[in-house]
C-alpha positions in Angstrom: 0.0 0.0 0.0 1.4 3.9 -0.8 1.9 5.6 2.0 0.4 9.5 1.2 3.3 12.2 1.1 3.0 14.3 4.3 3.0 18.0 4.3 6.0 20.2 5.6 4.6 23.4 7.0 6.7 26.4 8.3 6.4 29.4 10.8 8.4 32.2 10.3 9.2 35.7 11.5 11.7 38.3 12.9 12.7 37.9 16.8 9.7 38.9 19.1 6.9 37.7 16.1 5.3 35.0 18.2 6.5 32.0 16.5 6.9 29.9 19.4 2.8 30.1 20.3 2.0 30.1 16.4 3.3 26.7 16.4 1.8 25.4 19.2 -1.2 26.3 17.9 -0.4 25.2 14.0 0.4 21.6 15.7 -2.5 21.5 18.0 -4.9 22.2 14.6 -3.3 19.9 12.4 -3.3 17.1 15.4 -6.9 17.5 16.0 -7.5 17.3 11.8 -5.6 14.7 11.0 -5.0 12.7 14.0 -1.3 12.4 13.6 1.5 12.8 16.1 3.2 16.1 14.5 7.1 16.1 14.5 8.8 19.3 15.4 11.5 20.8 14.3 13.4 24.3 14.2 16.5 25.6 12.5 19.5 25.9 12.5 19.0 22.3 14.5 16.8 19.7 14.6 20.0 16.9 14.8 22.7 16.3 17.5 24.9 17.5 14.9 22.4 20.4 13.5 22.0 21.8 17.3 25.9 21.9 17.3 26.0 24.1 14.3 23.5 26.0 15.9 25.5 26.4 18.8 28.2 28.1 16.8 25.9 30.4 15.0 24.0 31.7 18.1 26.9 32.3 20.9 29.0 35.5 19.9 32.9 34.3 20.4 35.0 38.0 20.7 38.4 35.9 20.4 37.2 34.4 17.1 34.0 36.4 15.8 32.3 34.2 13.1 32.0 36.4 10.0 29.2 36.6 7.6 29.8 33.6 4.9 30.7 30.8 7.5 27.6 31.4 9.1 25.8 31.2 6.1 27.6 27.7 5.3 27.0 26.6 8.8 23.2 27.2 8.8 23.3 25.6 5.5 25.0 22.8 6.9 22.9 22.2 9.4 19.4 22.4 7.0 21.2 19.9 4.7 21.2 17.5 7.9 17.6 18.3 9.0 16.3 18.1 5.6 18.1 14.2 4.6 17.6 12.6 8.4 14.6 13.9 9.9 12.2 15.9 7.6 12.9 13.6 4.2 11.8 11.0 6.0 9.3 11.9 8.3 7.3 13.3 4.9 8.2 9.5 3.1 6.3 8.0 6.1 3.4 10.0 6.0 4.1 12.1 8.8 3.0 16.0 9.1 6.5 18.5 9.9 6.1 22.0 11.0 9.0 23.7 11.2 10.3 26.6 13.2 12.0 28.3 10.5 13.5 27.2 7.1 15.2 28.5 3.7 13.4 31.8 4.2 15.1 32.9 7.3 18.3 32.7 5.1 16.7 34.3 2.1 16.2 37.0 4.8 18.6 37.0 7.3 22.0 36.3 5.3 20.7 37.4 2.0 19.0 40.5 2.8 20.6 41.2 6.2 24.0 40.2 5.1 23.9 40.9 1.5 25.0 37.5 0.6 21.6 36.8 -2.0 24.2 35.4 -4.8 25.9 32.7 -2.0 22.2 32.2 -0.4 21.1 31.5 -4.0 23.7 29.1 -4.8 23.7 27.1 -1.4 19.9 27.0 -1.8 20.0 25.2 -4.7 23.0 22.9 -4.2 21.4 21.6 -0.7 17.4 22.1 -1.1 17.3 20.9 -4.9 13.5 22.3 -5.3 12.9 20.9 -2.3 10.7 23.5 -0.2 7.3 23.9 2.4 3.7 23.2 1.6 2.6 26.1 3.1 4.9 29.0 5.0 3.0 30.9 7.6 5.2 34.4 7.3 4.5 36.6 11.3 5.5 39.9 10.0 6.2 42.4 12.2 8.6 45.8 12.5 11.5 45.1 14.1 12.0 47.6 16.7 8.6 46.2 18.3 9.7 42.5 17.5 13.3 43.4 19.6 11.3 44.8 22.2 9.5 41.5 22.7 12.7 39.6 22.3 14.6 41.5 24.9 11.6 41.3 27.1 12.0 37.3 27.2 16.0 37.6 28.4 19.5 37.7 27.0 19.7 38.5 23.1 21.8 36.3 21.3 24.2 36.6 18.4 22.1 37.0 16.1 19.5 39.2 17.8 22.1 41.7 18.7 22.4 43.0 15.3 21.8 46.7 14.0 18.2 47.8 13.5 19.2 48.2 10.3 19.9 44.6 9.8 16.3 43.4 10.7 14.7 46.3 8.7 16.6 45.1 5.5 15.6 41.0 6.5 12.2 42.3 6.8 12.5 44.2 2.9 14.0 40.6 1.8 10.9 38.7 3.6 8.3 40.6 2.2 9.8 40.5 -1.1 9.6 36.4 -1.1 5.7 36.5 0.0 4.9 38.9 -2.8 6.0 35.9 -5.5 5.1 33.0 -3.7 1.6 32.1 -3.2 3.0 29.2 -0.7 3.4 32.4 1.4 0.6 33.8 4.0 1.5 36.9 5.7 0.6 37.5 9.2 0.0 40.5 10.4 2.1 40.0 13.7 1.4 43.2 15.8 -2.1 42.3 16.4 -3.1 41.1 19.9 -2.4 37.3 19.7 -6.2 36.6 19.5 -6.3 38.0 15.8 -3.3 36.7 14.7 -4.1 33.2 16.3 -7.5 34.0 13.9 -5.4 34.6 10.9 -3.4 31.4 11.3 -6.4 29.4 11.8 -7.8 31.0 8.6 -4.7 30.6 6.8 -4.8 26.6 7.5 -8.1 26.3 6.9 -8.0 27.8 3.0 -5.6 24.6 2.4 -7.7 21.9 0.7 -5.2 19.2 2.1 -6.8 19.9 5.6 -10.2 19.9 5.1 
């Protein structure tokens, strides 16, 4: 008997967006649909060896500062791992992924935060091959009210210590990729959690593959 493809769905967003609760409640929907156990899984990680790379991406080392292209290849590293031992797979078995974060945080972060779009572009292809989400569930939101969230929660990391300007130029790059992808809903983020909550719900429930 053919087992039916599952369906890779992702949540992303600047710091402070709400993706953590988004995909709570993204999982707890889909579970209650289709009955499945839903694996979980966020990036840079999602493998002993991914949460490594993550590691080295996240913590700010002043004696040996990682600069811009190795943390592109290192994030890239780290999706090629997720993508071949636990998402490839999960999908091939019929399970349901959601994903915190994927290839659009790096269209975003190190393509338009960075200005690396031409190595983005070429690592993109090497290690994702067309492979890419069902559906991408995009939590916009400006990124001085985002940081404010973030810094609210604790200790910015690496990556959320950046320049304003950094986040402001990721956001440019994020809305660029909805505007051309209809695989894309945008989320108005800066709502109180009950509408955006409402958005997502109505966002999952336009998919035919869950109804």
């Amino acid at each position: 008997m053919t087992v039916e493809q599952g369906k890779f769905i992702v949540i992303e967003g600047l710091e402070g967006a709400g993706k953590s609760s988004a995909i709570n409640l993204v999982r707890d929907y889909i579970e209650k649909h289709t009955g499945q156990t839903i694996v979980c899984t966020r990036e840079p990680g999602g493998t002993p060896l991914a949460e490594k790379m993550r590691d080295l991406v996240k913590v700010a080392d002043d004696n040996d500062p990682l600069c811009d292209e190795s943390e592109c290849l290192l994030i890239y590293a780290a999706r090629a791992q997720l993508i071949a031992n636990v998402i490839k797979p999960a999908l091939d078995k019929g399970e349901w992924v959601i994903g915190d974060r994927h290839n659009l945080s790096s269209l975003a972060y190190q393509g338009g935060g960075r200005g690396l779009s031409n190595l983005v572009d070429s690592l993109s292809e090497i290690t994702l091959q067309g492979f890419k989400p069902d559906l991408t569930l995009y939590l916009d939101i400006d990124p001085q009210l985002g940081l404010s969230r973030a810094a609210n929660r604790g200790a910015l990391d690496r990556i959320e210590q950046q320049k304003m300007d950094f986040f402001q130029r990721a956001r440019a790059r994020y809305l660029q990729e909805a505007s051309k992808d209809d695989s894309i809903y945008v989320i108005d983020a800066s709502q109180n959690i009950t509408e955006v909550h409402k958005d997502i719900i109505s966002a999952l429930q336009a998919m035919p593959w869950l109804n």
